[in-house]
C-alpha positions in Angstrom: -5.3 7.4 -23.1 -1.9 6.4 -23.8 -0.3 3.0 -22.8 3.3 2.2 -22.9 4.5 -1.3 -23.8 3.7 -2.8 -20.8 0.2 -2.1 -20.6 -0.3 -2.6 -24.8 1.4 -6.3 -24.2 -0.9 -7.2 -21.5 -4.2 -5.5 -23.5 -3.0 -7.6 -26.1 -2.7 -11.0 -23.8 -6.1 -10.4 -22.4 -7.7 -10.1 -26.1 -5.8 -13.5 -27.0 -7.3 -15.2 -24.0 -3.9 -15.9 -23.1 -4.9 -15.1 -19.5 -6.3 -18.1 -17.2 -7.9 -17.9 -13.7 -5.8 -20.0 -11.1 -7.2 -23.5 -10.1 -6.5 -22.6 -6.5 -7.9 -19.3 -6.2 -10.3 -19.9 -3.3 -7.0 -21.1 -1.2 -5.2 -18.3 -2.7 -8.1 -15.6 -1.7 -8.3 -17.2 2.0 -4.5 -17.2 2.8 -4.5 -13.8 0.9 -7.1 -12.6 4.0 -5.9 -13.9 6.3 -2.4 -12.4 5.5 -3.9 -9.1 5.5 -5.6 -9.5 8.6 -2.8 -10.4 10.4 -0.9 -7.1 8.5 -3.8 -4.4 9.4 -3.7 -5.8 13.2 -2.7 -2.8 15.5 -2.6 -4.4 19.1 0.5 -2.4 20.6 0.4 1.8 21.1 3.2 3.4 20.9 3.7 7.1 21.8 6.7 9.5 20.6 7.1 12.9 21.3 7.4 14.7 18.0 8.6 18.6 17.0 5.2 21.1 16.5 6.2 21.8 13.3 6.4 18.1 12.4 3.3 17.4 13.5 1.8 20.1 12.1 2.8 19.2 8.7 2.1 15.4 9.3 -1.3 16.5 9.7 -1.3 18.3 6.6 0.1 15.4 4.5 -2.5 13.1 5.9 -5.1 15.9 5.2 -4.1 15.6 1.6 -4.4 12.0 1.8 -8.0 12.0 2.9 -6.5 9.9 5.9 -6.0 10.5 9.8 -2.4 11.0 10.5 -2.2 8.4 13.1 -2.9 5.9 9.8 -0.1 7.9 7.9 2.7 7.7 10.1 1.7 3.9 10.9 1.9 3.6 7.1 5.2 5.3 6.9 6.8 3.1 9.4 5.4 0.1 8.3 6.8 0.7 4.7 10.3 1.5 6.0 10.7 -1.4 8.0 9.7 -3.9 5.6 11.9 -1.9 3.0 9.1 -0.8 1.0 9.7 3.1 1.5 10.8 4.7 -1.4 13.0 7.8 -1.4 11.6 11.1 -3.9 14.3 12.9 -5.4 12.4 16.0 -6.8 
């Protein structure tokens, strides 16, 4: 398997030791959790009507991402309002 810099620098760190655990990790895990539950929390529904074809190949996508498409478009939307959602230029 090939690594690029990145990953050789940091293989390298971990084999110096030069890696230590943080003294607050239990605070750091719980605010972590309780982050992501608040994230993952659906409480409002929201329905849109959508082109056949559209949701034809929404279903695919999600299909191919062994996920229901509800979750995908939910996903989607989240990502581009937080400014997370990355164009592909193929």
């Amino acid at each position: 398997m090939a690594r690029d810099k990145e990953e050789k620098k940091l293989a390298e760190e971990i084999e110096k030791d030069e890696w230590k655990p943080m003294k607050s990790s239990a605070a750091l895990k719980k605010k972590l959790r309780a982050a992501a539950k608040t994230t993952m929390l659906k409480d409002q529904r929201m329905n849109i009507r959508i082109a056949k074809r559209d949701l034809e190949s929404l279903k695919a996508k999600a299909l191919e991402e062994g996920m229901p498409y509800q979750s995908l478009v939910s996903s989607v939307l989240h990502k581009y309002i937080s400014g997370r959602l990355v164009e592909s230029h193929k």
